[in-house]
C-alpha positions as CSV (number, residue, x, y, z in Angstrom):
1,X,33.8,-12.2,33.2
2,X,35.2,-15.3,31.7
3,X,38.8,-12.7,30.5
4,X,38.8,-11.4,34.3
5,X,38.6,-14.7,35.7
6,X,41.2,-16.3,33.6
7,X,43.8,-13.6,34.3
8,X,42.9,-12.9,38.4
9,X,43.3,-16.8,38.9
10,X,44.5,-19.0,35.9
11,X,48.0,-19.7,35.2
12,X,49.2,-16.3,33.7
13,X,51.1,-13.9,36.5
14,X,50.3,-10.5,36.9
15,X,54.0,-8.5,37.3
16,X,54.4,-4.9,38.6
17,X,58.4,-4.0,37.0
18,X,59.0,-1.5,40.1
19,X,57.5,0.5,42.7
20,X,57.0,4.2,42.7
21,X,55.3,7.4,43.4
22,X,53.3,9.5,41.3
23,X,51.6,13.1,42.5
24,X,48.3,11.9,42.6
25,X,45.3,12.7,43.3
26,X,46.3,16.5,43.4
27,X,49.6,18.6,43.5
28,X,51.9,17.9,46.4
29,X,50.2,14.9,47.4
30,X,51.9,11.7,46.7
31,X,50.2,8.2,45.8
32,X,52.5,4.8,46.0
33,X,52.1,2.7,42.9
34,X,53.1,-0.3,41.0
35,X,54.4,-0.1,37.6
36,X,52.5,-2.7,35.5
37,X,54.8,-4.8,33.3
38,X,53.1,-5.7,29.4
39,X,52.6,-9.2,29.7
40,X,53.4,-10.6,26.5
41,X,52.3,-7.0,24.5
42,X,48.7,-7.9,25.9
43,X,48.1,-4.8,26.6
44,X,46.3,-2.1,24.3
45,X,49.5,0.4,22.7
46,X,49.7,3.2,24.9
47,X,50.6,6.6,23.7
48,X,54.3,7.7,23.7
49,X,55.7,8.9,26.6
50,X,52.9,7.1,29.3
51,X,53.4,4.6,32.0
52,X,50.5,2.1,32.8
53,X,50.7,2.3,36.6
54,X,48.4,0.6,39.4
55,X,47.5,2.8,42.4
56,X,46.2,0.4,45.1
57,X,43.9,0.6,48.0
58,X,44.6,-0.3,51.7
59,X,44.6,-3.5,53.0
60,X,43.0,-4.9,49.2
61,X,45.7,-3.6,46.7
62,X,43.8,-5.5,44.1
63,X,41.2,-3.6,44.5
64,X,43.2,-0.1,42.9
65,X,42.8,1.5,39.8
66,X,44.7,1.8,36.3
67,X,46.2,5.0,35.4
68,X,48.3,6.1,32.9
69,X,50.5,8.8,33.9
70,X,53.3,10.2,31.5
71,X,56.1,8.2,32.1
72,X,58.8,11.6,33.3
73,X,56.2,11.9,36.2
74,X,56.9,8.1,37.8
75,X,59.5,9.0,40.8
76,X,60.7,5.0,40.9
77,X,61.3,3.8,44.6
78,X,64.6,2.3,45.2
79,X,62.1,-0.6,47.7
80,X,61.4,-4.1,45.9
81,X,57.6,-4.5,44.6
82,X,57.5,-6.7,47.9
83,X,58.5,-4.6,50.6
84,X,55.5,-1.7,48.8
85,X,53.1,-4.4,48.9
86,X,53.5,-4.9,52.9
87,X,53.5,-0.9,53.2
88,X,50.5,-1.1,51.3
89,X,48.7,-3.9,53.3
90,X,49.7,-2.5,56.1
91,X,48.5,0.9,55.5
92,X,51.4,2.3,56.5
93,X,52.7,0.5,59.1
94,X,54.9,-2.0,58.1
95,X,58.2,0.6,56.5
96,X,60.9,-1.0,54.0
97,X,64.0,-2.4,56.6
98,X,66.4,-0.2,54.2
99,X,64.7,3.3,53.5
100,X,67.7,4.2,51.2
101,X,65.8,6.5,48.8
102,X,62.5,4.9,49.7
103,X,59.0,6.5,50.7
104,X,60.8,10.1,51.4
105,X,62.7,10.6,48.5
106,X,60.1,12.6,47.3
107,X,61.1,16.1,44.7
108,X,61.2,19.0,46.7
109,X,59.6,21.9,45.9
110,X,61.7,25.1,45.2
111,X,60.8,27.8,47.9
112,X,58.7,31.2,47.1
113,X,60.9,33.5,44.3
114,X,62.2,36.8,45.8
């Protein structure tokens, strides 16, 4: 308690490095997310290749989860960390003012093969 305490208030910052998308919680459905910045190698070594990520929850993003995903299935946003947190908050309401490659630059999916 006394760990959890310490980092949700004391005087170490909890960063998120980008915003970004991940296909979560099933194919074709895609799940906003924070990409957590290692604070000072705090964090347990991950295994190659994975991305520690935090999915939040609307209007409490704090109250997400921790996933790691393999880091060539992030789709980074081109939105600051801010402007996700609002969307986020907002639950949906509140878009990015510049939407250059933001929420809808999502992969498309090829079409059915003759």
């Amino acid at each position: 308690m006394q760990q959890i305490t310490h980092t949700l208030f004391g005087h170490q910052e909890v960063k998120f490095s980008r915003a970004a998308v991940i296909e979560y919680p099933r194919r074709g459905l895609y799940t906003l997310c924070f990409v957590v910045q290692p604070v000072n190698g705090r964090l347990p070594p991950l295994p190659e290749g994975y991305t520690v990520v935090l999915v939040p929850t609307s209007p409490v993003p704090a109250s997400g989860m921790v996933i790691l995903v393999p880091t060539e299935e992030v789709i980074p946003l081109e939105i600051s960390v801010e402007d996700a947190l609002k969307y986020v908050v907002s639950a949906g309401f509140l878009l990015p003012e510049k939407p250059s490659g933001s929420l809808t630059s999502l992969p498309q999916k090829a079409g059915p093969s003759a």
